[in-house]
N, C-alpha and C positions, 0 to 999 in steps of 0.2 A: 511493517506495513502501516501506513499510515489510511485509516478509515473511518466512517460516520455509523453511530452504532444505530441508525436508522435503513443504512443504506441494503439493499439487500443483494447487490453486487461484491458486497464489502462482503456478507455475511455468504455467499457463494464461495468464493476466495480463501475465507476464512475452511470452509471444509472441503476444497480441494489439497489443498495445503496438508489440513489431519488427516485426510484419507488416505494420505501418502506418505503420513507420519515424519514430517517437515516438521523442525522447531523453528517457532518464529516468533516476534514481537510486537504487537500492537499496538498507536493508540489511536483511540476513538477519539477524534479532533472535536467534536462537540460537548463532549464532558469534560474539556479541559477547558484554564481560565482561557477569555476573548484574547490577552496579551500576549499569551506564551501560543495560540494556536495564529496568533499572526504571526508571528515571529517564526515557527515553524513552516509556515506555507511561503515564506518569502525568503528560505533559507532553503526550500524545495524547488522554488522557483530558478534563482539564481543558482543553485547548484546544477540543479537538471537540466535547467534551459526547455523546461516546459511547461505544454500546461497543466493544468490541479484539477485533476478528475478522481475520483475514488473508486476501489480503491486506487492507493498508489507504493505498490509493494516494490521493497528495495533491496538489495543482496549485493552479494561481494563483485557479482560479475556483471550488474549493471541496473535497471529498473524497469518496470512495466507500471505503463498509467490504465485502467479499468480493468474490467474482467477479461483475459482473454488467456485461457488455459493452454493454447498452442505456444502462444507464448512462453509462458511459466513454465511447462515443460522445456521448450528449448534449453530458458536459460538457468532451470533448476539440473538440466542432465548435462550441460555443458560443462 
């Protein structure tokens, strides 16, 4: 999951995920350098073919851009 450790959609996300005892991987794109968090949002971009909203949680069966738990369950039980 890519997330802003301000954001409080991020930190939503973040304990949906543990309440359902999901392993998963973060980083908070604002505490990392300016260089490597461009490079990752334009590597997000081009990969996804979307746009850069947070969070932006990613898995083997596809991605979800903000909070939206309907979602996450889809594609965390699919």
């Amino acid at each position: 999951m890519f997330s802003l450790s301000t954001c409080m959609w991020c930190k939503k996300c973040k304990r949906f995920l543990d309440e359902r005892n999901m392993k998963y991987r973060y980083i908070d794109l604002d505490k990392i350098d300016p260089k490597d968090k461009k490079k990752i949002i334009e590597y997000l971009k081009s990969t996804y073919e979307s746009r850069i909203s947070y969070p932006f949680l990613v898995c083997e069966k596809g991605f979800v851009v903000g909070f939206n738990p309907d979602k996450y369950k889809k594609l965390l039980e699919s």
